[in-house]
C-alpha positions in Angstrom: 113.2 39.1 183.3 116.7 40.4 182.2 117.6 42.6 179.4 121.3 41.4 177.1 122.8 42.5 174.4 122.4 40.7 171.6 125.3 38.6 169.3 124.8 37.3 166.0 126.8 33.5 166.3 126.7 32.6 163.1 125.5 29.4 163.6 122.5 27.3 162.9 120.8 24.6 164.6 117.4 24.0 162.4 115.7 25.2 165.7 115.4 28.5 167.9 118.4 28.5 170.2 119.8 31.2 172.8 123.1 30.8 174.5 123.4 32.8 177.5 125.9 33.1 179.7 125.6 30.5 183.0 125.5 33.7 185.5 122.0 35.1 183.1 121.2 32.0 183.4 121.0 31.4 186.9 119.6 34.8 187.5 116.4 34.2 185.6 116.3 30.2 187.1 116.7 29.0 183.5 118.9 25.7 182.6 119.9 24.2 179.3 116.9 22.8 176.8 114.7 25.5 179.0 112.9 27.9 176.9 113.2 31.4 176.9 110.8 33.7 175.6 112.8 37.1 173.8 111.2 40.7 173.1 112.6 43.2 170.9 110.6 46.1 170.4 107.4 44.4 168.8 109.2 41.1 168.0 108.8 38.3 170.6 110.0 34.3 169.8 110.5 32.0 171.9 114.0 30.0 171.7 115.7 26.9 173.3 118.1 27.5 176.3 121.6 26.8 175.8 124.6 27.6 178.0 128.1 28.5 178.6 130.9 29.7 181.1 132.9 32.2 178.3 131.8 31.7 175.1 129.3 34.2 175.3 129.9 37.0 178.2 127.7 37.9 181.4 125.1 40.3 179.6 125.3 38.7 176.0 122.4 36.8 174.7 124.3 34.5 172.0 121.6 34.2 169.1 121.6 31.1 166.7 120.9 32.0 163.0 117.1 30.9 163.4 116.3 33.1 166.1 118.0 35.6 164.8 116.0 35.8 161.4 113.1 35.9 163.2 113.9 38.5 165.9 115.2 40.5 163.0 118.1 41.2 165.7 121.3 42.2 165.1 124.6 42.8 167.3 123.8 45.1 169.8 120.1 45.3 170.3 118.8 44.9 173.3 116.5 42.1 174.1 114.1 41.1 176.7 114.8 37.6 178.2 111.8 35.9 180.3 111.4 32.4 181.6 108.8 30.6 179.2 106.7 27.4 179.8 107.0 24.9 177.8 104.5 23.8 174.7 101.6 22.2 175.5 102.8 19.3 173.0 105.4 18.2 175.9 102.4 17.3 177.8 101.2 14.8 175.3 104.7 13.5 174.6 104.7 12.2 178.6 101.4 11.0 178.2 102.5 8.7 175.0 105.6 7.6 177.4 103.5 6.8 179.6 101.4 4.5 177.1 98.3 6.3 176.8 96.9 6.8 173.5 96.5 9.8 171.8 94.0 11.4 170.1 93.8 13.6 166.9 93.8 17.1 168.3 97.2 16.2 170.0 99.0 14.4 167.7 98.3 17.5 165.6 99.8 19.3 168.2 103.0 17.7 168.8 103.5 17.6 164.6 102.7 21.3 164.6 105.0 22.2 167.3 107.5 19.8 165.6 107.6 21.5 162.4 107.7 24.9 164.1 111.2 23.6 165.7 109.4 24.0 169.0 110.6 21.0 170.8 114.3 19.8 171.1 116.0 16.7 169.7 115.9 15.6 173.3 111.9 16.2 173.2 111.4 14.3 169.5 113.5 11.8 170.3 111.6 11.0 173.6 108.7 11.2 171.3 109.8 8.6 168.3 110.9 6.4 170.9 107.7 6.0 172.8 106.2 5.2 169.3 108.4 2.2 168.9 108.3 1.1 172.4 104.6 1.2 172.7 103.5 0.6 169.1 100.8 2.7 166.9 97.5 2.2 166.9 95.3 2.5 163.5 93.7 5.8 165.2 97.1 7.2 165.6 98.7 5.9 162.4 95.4 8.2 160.4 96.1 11.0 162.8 100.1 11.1 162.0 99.4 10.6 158.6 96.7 13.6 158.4 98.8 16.0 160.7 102.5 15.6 158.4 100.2 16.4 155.4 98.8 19.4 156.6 101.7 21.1 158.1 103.3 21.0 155.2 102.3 22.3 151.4 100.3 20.4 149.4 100.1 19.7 145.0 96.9 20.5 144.1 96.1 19.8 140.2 92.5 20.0 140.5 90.1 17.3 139.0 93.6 15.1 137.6 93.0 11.8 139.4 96.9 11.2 140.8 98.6 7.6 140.4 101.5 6.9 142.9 103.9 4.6 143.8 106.2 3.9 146.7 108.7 1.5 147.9 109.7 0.7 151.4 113.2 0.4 150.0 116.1 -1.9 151.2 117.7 -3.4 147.8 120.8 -1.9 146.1 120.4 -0.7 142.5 116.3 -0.2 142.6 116.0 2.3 139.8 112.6 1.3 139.2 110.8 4.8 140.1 113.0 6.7 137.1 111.8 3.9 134.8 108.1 3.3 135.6 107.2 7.7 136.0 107.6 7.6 132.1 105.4 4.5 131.4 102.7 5.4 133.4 103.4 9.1 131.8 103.1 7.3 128.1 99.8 5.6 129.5 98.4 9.2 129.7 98.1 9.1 133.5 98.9 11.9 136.0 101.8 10.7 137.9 103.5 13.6 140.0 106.2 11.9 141.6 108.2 13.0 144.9 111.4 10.6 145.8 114.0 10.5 148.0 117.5 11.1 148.2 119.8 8.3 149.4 119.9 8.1 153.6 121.6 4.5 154.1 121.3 3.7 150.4 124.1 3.9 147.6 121.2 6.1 145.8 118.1 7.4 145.8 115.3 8.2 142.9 116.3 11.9 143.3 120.1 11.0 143.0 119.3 8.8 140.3 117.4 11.4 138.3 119.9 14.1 139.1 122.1 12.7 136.3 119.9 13.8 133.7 118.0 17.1 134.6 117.7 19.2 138.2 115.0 17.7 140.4 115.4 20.7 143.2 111.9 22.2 142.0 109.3 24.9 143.0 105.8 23.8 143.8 104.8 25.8 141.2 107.0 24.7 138.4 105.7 20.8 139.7 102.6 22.0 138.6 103.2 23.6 135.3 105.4 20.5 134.6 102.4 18.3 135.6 100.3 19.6 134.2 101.5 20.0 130.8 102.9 16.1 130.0 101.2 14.3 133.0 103.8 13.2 135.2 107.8 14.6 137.1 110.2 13.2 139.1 111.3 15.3 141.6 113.0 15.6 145.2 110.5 15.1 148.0 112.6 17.4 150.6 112.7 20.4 148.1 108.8 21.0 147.9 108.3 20.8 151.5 105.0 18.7 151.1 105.7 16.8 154.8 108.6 18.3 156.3 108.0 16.7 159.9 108.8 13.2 157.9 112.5 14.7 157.3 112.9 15.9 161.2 111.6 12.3 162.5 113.9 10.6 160.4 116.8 12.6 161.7 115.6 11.3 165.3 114.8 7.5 163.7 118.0 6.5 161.6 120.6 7.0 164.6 118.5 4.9 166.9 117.9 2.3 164.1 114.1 2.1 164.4 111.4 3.1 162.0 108.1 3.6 163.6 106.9 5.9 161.5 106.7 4.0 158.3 103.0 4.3 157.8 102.7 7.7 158.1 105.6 9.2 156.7 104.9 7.2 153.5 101.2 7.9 153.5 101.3 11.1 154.5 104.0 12.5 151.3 100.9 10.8 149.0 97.6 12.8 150.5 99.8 15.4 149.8 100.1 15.2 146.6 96.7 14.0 146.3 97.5 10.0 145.3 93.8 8.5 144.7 96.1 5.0 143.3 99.2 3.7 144.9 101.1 0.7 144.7 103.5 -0.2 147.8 106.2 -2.2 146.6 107.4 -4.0 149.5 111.2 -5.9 148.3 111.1 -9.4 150.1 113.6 -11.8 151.3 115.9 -12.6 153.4 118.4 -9.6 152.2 115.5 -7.3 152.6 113.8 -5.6 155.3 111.0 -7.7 154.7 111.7 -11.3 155.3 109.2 -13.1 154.3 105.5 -12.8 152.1 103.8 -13.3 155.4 105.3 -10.2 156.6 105.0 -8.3 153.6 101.2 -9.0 153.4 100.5 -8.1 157.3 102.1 -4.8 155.7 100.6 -4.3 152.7 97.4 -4.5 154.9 98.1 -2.1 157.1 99.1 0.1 154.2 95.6 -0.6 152.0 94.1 0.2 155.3 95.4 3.3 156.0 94.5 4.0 152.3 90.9 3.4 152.9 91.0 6.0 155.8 92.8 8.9 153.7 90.8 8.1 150.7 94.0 6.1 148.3 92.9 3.2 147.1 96.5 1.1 147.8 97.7 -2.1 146.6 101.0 -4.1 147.9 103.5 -5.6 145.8 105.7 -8.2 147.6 108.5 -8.2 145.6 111.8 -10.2 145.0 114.8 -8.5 147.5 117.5 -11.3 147.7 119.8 -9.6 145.2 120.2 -6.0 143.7 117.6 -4.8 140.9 120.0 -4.5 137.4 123.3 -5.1 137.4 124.5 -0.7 138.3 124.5 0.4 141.5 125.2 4.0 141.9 123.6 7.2 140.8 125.1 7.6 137.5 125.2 4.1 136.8 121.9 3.3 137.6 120.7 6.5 135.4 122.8 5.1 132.4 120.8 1.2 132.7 117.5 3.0 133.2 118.2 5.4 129.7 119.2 2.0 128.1 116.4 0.1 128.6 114.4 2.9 127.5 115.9 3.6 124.2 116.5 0.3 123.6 113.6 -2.0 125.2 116.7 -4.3 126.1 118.8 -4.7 130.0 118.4 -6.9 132.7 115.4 -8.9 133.0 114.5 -8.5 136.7 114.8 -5.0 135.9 112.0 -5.1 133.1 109.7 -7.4 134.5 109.8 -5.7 137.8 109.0 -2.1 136.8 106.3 -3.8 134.1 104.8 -5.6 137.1 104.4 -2.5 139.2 103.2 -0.1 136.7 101.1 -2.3 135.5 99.4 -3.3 139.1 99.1 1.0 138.9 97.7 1.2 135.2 95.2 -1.8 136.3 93.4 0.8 138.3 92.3 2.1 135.1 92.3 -0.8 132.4 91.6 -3.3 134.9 93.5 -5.6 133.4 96.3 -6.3 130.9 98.3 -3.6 132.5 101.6 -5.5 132.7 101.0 -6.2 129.1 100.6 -2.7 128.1 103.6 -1.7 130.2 105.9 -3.9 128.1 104.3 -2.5 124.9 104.9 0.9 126.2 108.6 0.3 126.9 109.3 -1.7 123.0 106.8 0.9 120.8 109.6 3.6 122.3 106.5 5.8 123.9 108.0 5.3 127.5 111.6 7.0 126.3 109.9 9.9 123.8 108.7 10.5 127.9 111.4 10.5 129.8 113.2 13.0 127.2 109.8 15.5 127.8 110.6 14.4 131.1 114.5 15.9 131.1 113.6 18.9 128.9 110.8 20.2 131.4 113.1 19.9 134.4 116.2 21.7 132.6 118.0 18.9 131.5 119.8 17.6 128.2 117.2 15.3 126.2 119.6 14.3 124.0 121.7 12.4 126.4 123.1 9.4 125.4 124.2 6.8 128.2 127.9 7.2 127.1 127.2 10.5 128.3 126.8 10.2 132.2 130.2 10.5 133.9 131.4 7.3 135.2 133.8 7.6 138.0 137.2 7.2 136.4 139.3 4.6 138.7 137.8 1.0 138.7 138.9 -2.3 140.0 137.3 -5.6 138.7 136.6 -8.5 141.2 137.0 -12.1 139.6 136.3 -15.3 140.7 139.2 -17.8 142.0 136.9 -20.9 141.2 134.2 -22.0 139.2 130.4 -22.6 139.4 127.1 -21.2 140.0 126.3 -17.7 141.9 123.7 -18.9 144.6 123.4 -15.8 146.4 124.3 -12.3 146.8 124.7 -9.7 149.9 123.1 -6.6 149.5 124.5 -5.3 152.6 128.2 -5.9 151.2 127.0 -4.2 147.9 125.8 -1.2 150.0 128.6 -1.1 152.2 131.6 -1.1 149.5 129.5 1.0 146.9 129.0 3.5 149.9 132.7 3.2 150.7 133.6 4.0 147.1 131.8 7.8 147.3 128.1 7.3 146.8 126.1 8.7 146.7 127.4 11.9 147.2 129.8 11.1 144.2 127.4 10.4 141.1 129.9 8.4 139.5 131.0 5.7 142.1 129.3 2.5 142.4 129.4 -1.3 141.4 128.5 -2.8 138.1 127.4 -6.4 138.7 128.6 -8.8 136.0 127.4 -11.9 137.9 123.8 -12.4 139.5 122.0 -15.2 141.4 122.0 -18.3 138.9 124.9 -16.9 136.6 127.7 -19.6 135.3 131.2 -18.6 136.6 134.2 -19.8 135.4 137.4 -19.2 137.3 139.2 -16.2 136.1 135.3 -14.6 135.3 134.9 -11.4 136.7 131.9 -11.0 139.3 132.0 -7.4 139.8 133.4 -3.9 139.2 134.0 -1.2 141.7 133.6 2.6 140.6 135.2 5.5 142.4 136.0 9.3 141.7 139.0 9.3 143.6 141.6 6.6 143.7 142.1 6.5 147.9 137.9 5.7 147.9 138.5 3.2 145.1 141.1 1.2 147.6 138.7 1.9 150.5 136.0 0.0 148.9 138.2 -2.3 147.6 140.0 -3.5 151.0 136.1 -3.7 152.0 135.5 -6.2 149.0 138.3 -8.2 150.1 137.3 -8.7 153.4 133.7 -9.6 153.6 131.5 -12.4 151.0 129.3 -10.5 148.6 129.1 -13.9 146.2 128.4 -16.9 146.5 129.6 -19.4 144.1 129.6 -23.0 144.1 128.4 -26.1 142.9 124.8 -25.8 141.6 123.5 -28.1 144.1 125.7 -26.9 147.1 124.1 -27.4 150.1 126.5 -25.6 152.6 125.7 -22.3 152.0 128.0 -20.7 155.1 130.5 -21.9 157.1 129.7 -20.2 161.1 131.0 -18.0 162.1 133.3 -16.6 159.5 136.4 -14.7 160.1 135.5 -12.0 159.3 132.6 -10.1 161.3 130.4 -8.2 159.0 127.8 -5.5 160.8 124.6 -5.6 159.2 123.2 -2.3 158.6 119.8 -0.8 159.6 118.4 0.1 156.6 116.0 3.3 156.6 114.9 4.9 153.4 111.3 7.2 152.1 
């Protein structure tokens, strides 16, 4: 044991962290990504070992803004530093590396420990990674799934039976959530829905939705919102219904891997008490889902898992060789979804997409002819009337018109130097320039598609138009545009689709999004 003084840093880590001096250090036989266990007066947490030669001095304990909070310290206390053991979890961690398989009690453990910010990046990472190397059984896949729901909070509206949907992600421009919450809304079913924000994507639902009305809400206020018109469409991260999903991803999208799929999805909808979901799974070769084989050996695992957590699930392999509408970006996807609501009219993948999926969801209750009813729902003008109950709950303007979401202000348009037929599109070129233009971080940047898969070009046509905020991202995206192939356009019955390799190299990008 040695007693320091204690220094506020100033700085956070999302996790308990010490920095001691490397003579303190040594004295107590502690090393970097050790644990330390600290006493002040009655207070006693336990913190991650960090180190240095002269940041902090021989005597100081250096405490992160975590520890800090939860100590209560401030500069000049005097704190108790011991040599701790490490959690229990760690244990179970080597075991998985090891390829055993683990059981219930200490996947609950390891999730526990992981929201508590008990284990280091080092520690989760070993942990994700023995996931992907060794796979997940079933067992562990209910276990995951059962622990990231209960360490977080969950949505409990009582006797309302809960409709869901998710999708796996992986196309540009999929604004399908923001339209299908007020349909099945309309249909007089309880939809509470929690989306994402963009990780790899040019937007997500919540980004999407954020045009219109604030989506960073209270539990409480979900509730009252629910509970009063039937359905919301908030951000997942701000309710903090499975907040070990947002710590694995940090681990997952730097390595490229997703192993935890399965239960980060599933484990977001026991939260919120889903009894129906539909898994849209985008297909295709310019999704993450190649082909329907794969996407049904998915959709079974998922309607499996279901079965365990008590939600009945159904898969949707869907089409993912091109974007979903013709916007791509927050605000421009938020403008086509109001559209097609007020007017019944946009793009017809769009339309026939969100129809499909709600009404796979509303078939759950009429058991058939939900598709049908979806459509109705959309031209009677019931589905809009929603989605403005929808804004005015969460704090936003109602009475927006699409005229009135801020578009960003430079543009460049991209025209075709021949003529013929669009055969195919790159959705990792359309990520990759719309992310390059300022989403989604900038609500106004993005691409508006004037050409899709099966279109009639003429030379001098343009294909597409790039968005920006700021002129120097508008010429970023736009040297991107000119260097890579995000169209194909030829003769309708063009049979060379690529010449190999091309001249320019173009990465493609792992794609990882709730």
């Amino acid at each position: 044991m040695i007693k320091l003084t204690a220094r506020i840093l100033g700085l956070e880590a999302e996790k308990p962290v010490v920095l001691l001096n490397k003579e303190d250090a040594e004295d107590i036989d502690v090393r970097p990504l050790d644990r330390v266990e600290l006493v002040l007066g009655r207070r006693k947490g336990t913190a991650i070992v960090n180190t240095a030669a002269h940041f902090v001095k021989p005597g100081e304990a250096g405490l992160y803004g975590e520890i800090a909070d939860h100590m209560r310290a401030i500069n000049g206390d005097v704190i108790q530093v011991f040599p701790a053991s490490p959690p229990e979890s760690l244990i179970h961690i080597r075991e998985k590396l090891a390829g055993k398989r683990l059981n219930e009690k200490e996947i609950r453990m390891i999730v526990e420990d992981t929201v508590h910010r008990k284990l280091s990046d080092i520690e989760m990472t070993a942990f994700v990674t023995a996931l992907y190397k060794d796979g997940v059984t079933s067992a562990e896949v209910v276990a995951l799934s059962k622990a990231m729901a209960l360490t977080g909070k969950s949505l409990n509206l009582g006797k309302k039976e809960i409709y869901d949907k998710h999708s796996i992600g992986g196309v540009p421009g999929d604004k399908t959530s923001m339209l299908l919450v007020p349909i099945v809304g309309a249909a007089g079913l309880t939809i509470p829905k929690t989306s994402s924000r963009a990780i790899t994507s040019p937007a997500g639902t919540a980004d999407r939705f954020e045009c219109l009305a604030p989506v960073d809400l209270e539990l409480e206020e979900i509730k009252r919102i629910v509970n009063k018109i039937n359905c919301c469409l908030v951000w997942g991260g701000a309710v903090d219904l499975a907040p070990a999903d947002d710590l694995f991803i940090q681990i997952e999208y730097p390595l490229s891997i997703d192993p935890l799929l399965l239960p980060s999805v599933m484990s977001m909808k026991k939260a919120v008490g889903a009894k129906y979901l539909v898994i849209d799974i985008p297909t295709g070769d310019e999704a993450k889902v190649k082909t329907t084989k794969e996407a049904e050996t998915l959709a079974e695992r998922f309607i499996d898992l279901g079965k365990k957590l008590g939600i009945k699930t159904v898969g949707a392999s869907t089409f993912g060789e091109q974007p979903i509408g013709r916007a791509i970006g927050p605000a421009l996807e938020a403008r086509e979804a109001l559209e097609i609501l007020m007017t019944g009219k946009g793009p017809e993948d769009t339309i026939d997409k969100v129809t499909h999926i709600a009404g796979i969801l509303m078939d759950f209750k009429m058991k058939k002819g939900g598709k049908r009813e979806a459509l109705r729902i959309i031209n009677s003008g019931k589905a809009y009337d929603k989605l403005k109950q929808l804004i005015d709950e969460q704090g936003g303007n109602p009475h927006a018109k699409p005229d009135d979401l801020n578009i960003g202000p430079e543009s460049v348009r991209i025209k075709s130097s021949i003529r013929g037929t669009v055969s195919w599109i790159d959705n990792h070129s359309i990520v990759e320039i719309s992310r390059a233009a300022g989403t989604p971080k900038d609500k106004g940047a993005g691409m508006l598609l004037h050409k899709k898969m099966g279109d009639r070009v003429r030379k001098g046509d343009t294909l597409f138009e790039i968005f920006a905020n700021k002129k120097y991202k508008l010429e970023r995206a736009l040297k991107i545009a000119n260097s890579i192939h995000v169209m194909g356009v030829g003769k309708k019955m063009d049979m060379l689709l690529e010449k190999i390799p091309r001249k320019v190299e173009h990465p493609k990008y792992f794609i990882l999004e709730r």
